[in-house]
PDB file with one MODEL, atoms N, CA, C and O in Angstrom:
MODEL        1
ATOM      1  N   UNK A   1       0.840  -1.181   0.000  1.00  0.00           N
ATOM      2  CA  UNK A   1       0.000   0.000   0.000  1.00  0.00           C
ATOM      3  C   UNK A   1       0.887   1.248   0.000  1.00  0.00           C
ATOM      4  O   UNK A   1       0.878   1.951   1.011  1.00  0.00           O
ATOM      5  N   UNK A   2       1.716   1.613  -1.131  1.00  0.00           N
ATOM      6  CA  UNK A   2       2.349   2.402  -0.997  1.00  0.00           C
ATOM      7  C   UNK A   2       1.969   3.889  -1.414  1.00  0.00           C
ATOM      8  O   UNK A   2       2.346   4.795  -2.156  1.00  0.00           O
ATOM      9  N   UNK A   3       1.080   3.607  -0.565  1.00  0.00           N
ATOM     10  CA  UNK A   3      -0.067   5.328  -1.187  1.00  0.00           C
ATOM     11  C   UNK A   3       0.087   6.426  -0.381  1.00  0.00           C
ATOM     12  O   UNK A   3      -0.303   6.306   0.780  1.00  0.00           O
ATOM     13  N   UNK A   4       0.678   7.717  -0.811  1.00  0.00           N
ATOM     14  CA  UNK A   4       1.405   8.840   0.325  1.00  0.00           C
ATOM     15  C   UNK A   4      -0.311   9.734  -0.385  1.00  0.00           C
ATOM     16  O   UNK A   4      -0.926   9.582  -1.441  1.00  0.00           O
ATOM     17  N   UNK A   5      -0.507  10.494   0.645  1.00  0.00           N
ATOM     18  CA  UNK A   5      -1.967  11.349   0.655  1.00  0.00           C
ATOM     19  C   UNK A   5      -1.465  12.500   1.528  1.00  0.00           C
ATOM     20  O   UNK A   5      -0.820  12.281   2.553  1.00  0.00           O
ATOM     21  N   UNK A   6      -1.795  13.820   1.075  1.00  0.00           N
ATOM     22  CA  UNK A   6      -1.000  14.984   1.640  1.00  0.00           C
ATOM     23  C   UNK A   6      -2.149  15.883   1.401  1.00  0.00           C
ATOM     24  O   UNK A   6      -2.810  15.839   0.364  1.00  0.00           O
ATOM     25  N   UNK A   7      -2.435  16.910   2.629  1.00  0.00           N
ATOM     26  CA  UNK A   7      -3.834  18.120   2.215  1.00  0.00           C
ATOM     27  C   UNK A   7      -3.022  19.333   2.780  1.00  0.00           C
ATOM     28  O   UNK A   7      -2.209  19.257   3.701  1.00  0.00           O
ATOM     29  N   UNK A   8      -3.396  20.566   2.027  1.00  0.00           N
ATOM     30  CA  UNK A   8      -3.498  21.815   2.613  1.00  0.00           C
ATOM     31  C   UNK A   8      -4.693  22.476   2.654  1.00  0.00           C
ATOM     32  O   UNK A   8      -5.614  22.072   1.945  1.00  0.00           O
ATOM     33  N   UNK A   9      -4.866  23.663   3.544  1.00  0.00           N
ATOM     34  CA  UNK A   9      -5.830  24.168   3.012  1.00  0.00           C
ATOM     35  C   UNK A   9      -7.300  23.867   3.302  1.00  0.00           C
ATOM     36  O   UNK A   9      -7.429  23.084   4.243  1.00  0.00           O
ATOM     37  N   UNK A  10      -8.384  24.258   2.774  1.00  0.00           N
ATOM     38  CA  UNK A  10      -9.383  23.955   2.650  1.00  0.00           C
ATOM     39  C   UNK A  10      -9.865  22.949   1.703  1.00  0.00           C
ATOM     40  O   UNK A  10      -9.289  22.747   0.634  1.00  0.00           O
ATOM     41  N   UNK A  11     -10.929  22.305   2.080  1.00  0.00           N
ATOM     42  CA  UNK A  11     -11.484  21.235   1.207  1.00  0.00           C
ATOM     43  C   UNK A  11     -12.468  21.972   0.049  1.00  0.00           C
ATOM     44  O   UNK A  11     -12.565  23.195  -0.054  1.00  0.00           O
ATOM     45  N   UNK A  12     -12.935  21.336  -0.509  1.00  0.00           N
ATOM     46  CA  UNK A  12     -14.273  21.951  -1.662  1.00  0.00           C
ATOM     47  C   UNK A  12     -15.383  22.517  -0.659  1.00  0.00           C
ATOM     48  O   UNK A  12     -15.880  23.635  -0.527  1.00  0.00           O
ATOM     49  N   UNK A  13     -15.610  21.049   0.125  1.00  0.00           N
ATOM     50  CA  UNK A  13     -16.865  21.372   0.668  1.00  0.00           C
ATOM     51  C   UNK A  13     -16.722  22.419   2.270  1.00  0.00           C
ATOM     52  O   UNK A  13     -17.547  22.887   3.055  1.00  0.00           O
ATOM     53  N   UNK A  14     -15.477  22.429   2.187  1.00  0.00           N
ATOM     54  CA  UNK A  14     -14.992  23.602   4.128  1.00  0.00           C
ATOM     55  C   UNK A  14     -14.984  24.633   2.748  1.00  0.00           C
ATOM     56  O   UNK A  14     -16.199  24.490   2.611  1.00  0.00           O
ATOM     57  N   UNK A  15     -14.742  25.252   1.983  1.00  0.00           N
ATOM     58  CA  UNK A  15     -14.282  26.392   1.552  1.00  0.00           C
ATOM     59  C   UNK A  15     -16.150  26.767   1.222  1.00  0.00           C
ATOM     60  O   UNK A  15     -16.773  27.724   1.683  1.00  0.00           O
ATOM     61  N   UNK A  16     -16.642  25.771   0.384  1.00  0.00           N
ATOM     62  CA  UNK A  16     -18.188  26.286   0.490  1.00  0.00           C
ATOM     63  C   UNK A  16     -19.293  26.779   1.691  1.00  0.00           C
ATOM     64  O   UNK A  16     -20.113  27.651   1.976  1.00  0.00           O
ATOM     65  N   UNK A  17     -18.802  25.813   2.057  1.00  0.00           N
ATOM     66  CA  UNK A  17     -19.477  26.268   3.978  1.00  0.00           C
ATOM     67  C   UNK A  17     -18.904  27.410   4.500  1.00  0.00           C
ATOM     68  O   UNK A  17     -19.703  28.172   5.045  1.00  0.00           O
ATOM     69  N   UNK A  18     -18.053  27.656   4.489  1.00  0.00           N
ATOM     70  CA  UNK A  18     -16.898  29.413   4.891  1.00  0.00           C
ATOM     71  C   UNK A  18     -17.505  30.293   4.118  1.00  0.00           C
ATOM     72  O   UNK A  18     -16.943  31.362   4.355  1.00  0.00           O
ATOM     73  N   UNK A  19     -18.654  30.523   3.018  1.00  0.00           N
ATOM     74  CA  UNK A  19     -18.999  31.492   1.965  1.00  0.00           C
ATOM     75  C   UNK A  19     -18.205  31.711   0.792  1.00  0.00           C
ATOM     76  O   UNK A  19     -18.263  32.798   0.216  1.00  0.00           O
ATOM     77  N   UNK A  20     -17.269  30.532   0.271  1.00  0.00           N
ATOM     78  CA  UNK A  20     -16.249  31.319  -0.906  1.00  0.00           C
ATOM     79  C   UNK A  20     -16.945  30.536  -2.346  1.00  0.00           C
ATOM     80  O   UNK A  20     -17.709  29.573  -2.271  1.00  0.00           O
ATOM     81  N   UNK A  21     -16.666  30.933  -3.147  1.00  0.00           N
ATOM     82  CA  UNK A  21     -17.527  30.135  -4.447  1.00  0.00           C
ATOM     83  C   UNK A  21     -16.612  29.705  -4.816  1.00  0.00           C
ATOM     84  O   UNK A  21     -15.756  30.443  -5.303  1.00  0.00           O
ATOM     85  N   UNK A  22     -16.436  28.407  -4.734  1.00  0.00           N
ATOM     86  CA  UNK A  22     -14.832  27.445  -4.804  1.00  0.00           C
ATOM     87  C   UNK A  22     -15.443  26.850  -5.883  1.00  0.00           C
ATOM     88  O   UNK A  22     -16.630  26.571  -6.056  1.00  0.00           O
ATOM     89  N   UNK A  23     -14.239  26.652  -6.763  1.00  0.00           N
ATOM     90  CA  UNK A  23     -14.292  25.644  -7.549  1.00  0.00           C
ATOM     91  C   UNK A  23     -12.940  24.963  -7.860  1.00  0.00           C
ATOM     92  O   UNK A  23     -12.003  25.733  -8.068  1.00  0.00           O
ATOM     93  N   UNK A  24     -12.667  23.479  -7.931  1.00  0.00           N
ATOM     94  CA  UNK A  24     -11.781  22.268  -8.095  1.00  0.00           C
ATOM     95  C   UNK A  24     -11.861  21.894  -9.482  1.00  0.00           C
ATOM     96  O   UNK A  24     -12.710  21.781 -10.367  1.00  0.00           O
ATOM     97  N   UNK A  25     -10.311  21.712  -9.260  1.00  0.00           N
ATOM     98  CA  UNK A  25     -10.040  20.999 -10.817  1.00  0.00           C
ATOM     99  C   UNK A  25      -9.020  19.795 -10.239  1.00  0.00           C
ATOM    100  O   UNK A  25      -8.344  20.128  -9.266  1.00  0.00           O
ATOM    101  N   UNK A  26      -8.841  18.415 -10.751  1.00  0.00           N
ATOM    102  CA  UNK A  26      -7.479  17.377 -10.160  1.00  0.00           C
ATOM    103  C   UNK A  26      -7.068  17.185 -11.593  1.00  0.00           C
ATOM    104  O   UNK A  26      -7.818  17.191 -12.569  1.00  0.00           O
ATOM    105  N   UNK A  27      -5.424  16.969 -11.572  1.00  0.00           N
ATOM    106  CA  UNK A  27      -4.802  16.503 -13.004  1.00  0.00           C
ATOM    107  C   UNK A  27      -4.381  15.342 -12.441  1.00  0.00           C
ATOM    108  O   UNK A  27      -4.224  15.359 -11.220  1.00  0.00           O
ATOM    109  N   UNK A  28      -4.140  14.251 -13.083  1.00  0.00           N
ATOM    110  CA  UNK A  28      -3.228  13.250 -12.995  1.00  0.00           C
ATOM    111  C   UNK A  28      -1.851  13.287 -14.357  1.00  0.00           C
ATOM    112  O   UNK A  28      -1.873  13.684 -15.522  1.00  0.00           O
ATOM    113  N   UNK A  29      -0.556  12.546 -13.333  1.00  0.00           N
ATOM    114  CA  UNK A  29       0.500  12.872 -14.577  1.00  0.00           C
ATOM    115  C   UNK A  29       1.583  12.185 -13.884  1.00  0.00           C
ATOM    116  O   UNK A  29       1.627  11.879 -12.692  1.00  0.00           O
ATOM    117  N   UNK A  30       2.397  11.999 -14.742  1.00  0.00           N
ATOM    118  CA  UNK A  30       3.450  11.065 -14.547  1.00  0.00           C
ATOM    119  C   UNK A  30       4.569  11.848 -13.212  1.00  0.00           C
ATOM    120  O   UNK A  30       4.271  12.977 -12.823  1.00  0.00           O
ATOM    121  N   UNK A  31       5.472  11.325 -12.777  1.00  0.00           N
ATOM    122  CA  UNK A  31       6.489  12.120 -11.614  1.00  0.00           C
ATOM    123  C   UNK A  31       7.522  11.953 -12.341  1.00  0.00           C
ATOM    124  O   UNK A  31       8.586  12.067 -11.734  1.00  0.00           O
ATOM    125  N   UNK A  32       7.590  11.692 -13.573  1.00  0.00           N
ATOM    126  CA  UNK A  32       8.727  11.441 -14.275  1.00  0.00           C
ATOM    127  C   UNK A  32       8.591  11.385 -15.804  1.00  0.00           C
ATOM    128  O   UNK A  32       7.448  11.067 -16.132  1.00  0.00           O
ATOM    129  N   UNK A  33       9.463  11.612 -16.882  1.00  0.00           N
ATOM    130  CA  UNK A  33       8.972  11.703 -18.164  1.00  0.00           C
ATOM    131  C   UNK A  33       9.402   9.822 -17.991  1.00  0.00           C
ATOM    132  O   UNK A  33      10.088   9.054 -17.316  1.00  0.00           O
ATOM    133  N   UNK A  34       8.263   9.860 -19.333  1.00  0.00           N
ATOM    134  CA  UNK A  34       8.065   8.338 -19.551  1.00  0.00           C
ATOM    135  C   UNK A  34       9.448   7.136 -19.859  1.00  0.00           C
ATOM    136  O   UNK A  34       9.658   5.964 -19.547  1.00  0.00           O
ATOM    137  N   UNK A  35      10.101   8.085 -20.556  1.00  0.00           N
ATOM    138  CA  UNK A  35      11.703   7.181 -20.832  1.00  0.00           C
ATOM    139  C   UNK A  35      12.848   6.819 -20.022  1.00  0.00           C
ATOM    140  O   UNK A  35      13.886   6.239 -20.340  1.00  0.00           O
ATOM    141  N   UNK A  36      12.275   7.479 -18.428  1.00  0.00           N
ATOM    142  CA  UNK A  36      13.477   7.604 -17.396  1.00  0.00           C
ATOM    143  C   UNK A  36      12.664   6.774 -16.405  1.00  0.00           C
ATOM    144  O   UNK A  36      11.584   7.101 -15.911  1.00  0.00           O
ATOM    145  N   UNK A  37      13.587   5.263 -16.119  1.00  0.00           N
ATOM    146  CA  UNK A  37      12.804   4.374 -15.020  1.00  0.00           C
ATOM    147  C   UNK A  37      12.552   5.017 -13.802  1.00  0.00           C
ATOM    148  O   UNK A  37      13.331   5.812 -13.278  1.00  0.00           O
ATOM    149  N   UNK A  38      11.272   4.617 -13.267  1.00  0.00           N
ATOM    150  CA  UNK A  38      11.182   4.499 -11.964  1.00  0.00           C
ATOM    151  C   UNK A  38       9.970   5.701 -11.646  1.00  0.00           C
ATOM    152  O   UNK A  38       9.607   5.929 -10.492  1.00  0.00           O
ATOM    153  N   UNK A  39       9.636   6.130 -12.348  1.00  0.00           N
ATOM    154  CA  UNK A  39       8.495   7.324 -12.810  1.00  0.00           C
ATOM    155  C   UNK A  39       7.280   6.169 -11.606  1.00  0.00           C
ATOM    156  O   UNK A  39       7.367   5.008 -11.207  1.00  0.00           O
ATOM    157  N   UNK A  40       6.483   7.039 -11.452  1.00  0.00           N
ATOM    158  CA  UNK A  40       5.020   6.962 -10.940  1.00  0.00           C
ATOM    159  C   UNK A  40       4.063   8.088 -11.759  1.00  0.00           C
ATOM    160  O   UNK A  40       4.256   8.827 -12.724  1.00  0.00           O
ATOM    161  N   UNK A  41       2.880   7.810 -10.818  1.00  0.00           N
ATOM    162  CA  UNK A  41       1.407   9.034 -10.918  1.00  0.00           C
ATOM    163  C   UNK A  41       1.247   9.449  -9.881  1.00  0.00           C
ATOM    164  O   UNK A  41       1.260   8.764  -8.858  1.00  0.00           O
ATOM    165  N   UNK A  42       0.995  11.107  -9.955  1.00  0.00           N
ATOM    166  CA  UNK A  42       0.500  11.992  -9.021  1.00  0.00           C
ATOM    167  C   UNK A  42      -0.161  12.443  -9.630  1.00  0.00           C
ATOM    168  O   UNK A  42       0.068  12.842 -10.772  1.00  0.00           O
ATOM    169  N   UNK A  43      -1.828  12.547  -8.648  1.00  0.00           N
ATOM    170  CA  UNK A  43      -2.546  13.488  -8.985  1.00  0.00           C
ATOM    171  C   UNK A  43      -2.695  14.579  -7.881  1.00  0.00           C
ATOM    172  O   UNK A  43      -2.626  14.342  -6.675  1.00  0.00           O
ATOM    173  N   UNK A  44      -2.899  15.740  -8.413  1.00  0.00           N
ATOM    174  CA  UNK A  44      -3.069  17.345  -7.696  1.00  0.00           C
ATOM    175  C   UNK A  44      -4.413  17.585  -7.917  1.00  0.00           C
ATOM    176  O   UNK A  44      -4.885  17.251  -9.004  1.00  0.00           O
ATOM    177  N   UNK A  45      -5.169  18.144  -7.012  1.00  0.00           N
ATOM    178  CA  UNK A  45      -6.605  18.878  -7.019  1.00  0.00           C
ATOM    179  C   UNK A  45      -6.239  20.090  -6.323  1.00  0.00           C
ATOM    180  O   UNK A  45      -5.465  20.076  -5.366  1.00  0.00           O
ATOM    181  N   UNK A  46      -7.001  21.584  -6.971  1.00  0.00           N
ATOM    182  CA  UNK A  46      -6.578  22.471  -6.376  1.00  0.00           C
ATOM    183  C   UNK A  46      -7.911  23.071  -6.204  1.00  0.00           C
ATOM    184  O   UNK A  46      -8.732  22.960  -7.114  1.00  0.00           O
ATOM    185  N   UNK A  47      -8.283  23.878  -4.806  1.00  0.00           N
ATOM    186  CA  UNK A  47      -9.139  24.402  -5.178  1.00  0.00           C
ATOM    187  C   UNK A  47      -9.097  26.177  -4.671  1.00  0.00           C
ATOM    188  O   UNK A  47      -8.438  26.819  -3.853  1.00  0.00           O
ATOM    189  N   UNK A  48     -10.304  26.531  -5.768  1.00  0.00           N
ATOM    190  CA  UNK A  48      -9.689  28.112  -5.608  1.00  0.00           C
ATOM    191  C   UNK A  48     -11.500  28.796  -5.155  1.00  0.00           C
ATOM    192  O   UNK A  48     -12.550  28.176  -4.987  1.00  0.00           O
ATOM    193  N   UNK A  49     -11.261  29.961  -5.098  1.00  0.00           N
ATOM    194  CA  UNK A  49     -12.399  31.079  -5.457  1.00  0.00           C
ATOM    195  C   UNK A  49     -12.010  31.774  -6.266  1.00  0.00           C
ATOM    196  O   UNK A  49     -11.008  32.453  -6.490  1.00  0.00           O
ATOM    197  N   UNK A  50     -13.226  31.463  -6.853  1.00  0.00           N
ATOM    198  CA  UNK A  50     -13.879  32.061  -8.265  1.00  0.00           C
ATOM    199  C   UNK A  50     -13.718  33.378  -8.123  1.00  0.00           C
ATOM    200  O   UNK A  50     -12.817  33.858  -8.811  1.00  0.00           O
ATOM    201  N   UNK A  51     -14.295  34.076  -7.468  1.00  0.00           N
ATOM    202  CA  UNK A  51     -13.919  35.312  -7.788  1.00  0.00           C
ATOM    203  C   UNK A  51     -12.601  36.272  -7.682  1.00  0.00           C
ATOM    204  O   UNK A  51     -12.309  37.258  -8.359  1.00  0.00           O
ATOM    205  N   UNK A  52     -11.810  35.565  -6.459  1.00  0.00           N
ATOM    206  CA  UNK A  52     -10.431  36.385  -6.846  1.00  0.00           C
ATOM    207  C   UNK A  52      -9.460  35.628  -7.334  1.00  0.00           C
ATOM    208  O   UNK A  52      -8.433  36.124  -7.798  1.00  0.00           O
ATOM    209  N   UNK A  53      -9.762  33.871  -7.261  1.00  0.00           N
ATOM    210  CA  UNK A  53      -8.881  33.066  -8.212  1.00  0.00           C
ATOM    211  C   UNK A  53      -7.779  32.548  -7.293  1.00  0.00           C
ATOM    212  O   UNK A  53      -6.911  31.785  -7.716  1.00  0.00           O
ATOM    213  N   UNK A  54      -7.837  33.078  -5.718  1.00  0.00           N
ATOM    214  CA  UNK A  54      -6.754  32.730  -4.548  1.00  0.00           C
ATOM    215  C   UNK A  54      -7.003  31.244  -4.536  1.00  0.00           C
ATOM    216  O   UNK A  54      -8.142  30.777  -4.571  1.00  0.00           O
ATOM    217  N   UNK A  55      -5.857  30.480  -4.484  1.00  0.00           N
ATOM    218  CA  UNK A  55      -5.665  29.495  -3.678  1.00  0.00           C
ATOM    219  C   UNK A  55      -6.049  29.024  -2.702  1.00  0.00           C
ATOM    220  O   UNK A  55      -5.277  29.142  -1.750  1.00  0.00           O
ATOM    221  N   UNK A  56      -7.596  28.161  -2.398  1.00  0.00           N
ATOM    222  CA  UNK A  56      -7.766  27.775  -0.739  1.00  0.00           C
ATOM    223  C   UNK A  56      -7.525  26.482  -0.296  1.00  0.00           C
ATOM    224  O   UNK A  56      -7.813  26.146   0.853  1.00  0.00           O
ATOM    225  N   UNK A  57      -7.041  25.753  -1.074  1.00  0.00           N
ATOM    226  CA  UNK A  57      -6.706  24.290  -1.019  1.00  0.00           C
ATOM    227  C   UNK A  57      -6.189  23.598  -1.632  1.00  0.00           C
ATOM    228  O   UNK A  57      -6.170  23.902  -2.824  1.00  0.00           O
ATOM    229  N   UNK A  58      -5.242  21.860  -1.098  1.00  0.00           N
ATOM    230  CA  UNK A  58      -4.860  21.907  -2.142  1.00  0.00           C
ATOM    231  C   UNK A  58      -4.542  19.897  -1.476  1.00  0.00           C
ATOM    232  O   UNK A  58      -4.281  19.330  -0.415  1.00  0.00           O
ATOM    233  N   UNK A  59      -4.766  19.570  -2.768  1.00  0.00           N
ATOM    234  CA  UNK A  59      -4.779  17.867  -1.809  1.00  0.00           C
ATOM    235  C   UNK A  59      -3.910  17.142  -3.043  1.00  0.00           C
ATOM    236  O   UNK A  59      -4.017  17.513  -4.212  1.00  0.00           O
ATOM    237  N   UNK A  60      -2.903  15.893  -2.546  1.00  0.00           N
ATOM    238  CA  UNK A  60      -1.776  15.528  -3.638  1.00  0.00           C
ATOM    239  C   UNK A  60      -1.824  13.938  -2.975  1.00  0.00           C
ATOM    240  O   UNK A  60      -1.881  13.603  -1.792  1.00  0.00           O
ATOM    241  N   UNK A  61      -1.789  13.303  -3.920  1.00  0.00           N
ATOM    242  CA  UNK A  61      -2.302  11.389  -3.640  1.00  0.00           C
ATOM    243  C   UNK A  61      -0.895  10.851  -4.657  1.00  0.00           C
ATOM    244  O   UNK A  61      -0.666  11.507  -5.674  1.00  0.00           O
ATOM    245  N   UNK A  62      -0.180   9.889  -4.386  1.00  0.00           N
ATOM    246  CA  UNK A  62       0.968   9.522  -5.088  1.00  0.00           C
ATOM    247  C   UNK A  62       1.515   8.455  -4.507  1.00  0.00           C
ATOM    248  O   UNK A  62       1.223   7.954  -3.421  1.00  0.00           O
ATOM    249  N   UNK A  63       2.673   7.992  -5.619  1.00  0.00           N
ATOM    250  CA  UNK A  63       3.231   6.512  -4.731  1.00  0.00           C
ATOM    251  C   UNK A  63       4.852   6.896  -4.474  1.00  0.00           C
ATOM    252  O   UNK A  63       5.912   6.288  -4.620  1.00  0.00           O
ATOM    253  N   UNK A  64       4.605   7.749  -4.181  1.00  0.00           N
ATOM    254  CA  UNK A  64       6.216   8.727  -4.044  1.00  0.00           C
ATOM    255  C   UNK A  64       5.820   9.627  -3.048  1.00  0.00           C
ATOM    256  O   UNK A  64       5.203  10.687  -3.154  1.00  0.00           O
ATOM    257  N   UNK A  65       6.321   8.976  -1.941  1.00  0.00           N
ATOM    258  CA  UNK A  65       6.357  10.492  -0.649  1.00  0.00           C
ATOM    259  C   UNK A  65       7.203  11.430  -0.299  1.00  0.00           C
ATOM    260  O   UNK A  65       7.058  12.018   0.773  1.00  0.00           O
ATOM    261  N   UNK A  66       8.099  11.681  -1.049  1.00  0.00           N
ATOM    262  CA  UNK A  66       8.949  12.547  -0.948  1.00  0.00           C
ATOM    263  C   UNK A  66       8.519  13.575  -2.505  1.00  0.00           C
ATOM    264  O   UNK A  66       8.656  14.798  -2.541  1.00  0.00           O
ATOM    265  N   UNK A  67       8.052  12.813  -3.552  1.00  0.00           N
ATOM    266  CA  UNK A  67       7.440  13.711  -4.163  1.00  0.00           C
ATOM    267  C   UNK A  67       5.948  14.345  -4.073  1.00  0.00           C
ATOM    268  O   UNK A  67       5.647  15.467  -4.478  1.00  0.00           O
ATOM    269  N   UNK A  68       5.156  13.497  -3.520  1.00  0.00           N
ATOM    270  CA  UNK A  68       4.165  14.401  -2.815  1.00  0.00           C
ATOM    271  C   UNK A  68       4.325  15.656  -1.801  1.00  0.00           C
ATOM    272  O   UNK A  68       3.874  16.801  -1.800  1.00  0.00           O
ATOM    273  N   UNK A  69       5.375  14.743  -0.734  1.00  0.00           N
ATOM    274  CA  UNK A  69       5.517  16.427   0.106  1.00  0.00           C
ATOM    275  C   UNK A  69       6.592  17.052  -0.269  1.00  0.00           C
ATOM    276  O   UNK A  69       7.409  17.338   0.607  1.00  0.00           O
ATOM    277  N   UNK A  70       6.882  17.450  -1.780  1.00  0.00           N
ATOM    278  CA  UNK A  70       7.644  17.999  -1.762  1.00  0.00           C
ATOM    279  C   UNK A  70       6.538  19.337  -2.642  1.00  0.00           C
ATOM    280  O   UNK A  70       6.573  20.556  -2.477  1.00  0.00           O
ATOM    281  N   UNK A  71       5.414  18.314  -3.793  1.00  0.00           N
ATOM    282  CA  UNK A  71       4.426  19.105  -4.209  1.00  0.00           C
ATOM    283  C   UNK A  71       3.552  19.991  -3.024  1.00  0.00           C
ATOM    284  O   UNK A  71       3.344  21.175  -3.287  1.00  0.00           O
ATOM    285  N   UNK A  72       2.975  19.380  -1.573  1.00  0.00           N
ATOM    286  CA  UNK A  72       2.270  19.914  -1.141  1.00  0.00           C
ATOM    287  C   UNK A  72       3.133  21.351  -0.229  1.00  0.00           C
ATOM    288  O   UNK A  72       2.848  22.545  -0.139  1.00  0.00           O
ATOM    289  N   UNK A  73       3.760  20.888   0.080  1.00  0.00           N
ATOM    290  CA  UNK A  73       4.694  22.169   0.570  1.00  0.00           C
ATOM    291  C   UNK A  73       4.987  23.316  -0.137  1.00  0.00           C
ATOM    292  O   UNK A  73       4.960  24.424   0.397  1.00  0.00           O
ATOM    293  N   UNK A  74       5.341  23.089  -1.612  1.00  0.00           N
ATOM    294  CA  UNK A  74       5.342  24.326  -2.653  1.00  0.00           C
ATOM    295  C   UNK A  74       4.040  24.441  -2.164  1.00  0.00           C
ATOM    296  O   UNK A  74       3.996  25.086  -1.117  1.00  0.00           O
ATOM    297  N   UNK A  75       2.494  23.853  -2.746  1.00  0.00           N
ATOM    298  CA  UNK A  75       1.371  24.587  -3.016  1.00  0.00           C
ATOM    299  C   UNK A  75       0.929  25.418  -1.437  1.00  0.00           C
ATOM    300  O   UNK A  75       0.290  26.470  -1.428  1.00  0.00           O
ATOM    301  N   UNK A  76       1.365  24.778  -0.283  1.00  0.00           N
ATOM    302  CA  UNK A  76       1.459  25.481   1.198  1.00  0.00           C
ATOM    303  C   UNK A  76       2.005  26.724   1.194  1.00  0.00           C
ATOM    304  O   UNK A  76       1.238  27.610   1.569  1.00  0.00           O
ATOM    305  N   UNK A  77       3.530  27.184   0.760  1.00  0.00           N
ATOM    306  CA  UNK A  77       4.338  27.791   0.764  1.00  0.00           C
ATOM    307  C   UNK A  77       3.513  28.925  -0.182  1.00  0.00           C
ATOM    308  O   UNK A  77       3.335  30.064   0.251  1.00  0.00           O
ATOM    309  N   UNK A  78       3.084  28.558  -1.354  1.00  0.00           N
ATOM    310  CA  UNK A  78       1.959  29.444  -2.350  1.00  0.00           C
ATOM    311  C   UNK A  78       1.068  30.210  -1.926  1.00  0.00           C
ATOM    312  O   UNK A  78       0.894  31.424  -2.034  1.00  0.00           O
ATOM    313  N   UNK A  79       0.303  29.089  -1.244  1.00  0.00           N
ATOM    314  CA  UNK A  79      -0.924  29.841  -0.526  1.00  0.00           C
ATOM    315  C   UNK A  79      -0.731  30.909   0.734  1.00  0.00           C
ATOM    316  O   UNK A  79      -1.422  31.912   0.909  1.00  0.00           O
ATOM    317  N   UNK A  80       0.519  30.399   1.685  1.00  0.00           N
ATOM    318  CA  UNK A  80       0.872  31.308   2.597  1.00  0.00           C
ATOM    319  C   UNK A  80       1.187  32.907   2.463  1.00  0.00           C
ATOM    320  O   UNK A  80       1.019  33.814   3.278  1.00  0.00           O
ATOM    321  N   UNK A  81       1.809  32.916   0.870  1.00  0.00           N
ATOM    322  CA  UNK A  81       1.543  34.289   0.237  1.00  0.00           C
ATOM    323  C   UNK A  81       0.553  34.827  -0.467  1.00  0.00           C
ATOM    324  O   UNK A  81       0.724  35.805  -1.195  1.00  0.00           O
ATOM    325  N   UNK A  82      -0.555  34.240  -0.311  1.00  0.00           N
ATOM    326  CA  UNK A  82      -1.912  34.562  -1.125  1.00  0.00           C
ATOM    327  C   UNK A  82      -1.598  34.302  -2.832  1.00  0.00           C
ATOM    328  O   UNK A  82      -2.196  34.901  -3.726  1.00  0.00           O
ATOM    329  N   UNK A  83      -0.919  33.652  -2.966  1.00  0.00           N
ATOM    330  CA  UNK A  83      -0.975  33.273  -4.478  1.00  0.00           C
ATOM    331  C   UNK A  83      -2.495  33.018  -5.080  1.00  0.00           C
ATOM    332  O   UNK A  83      -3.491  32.863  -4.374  1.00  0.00           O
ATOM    333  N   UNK A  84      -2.476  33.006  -6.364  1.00  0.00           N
ATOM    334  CA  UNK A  84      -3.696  32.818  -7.191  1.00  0.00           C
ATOM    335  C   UNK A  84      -2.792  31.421  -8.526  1.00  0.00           C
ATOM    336  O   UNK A  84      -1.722  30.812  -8.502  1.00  0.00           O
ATOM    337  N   UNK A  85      -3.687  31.461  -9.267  1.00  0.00           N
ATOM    338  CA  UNK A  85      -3.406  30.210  -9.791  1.00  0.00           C
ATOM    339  C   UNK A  85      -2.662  31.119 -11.008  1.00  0.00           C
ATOM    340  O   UNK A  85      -2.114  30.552 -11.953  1.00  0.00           O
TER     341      UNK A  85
ENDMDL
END
């Protein structure tokens, strides 16, 4: 079960309940280009408000834990400065 799961932030449904008009998008994608062994999948879901486009969350699922928290910490580190997407 080598499944690393990492959250920041607010969820879809905590950011809706708080009053923000959130909306989520998740990509899935390789941790590695395809020709270099040892690659996995990470997927990222981010979620924002719509109206100013800020960053309120941010959740990362992978079979690489050092590349998950290395993704969720950037998107932490992002949001801590009010980044937008």
């Amino acid at each position: 079960m080598n499944l690393y799961i990492a959250s920041t932030g607010l969820t879809t449904q905590e950011a809706i309940r708080h009053g923000f008009k959130a909306r989520s998008a998740a990509i899935t994608a390789r941790t590695k280009a395809r020709y270099y062994p040892g690659g996995g999948y990470v997927t990222i879901k981010l979620i924002i408000d719509e109206s100013s486009m800020r960053i309120l969350g941010a959740q990362v699922l992978g079979d690489d834990g050092s590349y998950v928290l290395g993704k969720i910490d950037t998107l932490a580190a992002l949001m801590a400065k009010g980044g937008n997407r």
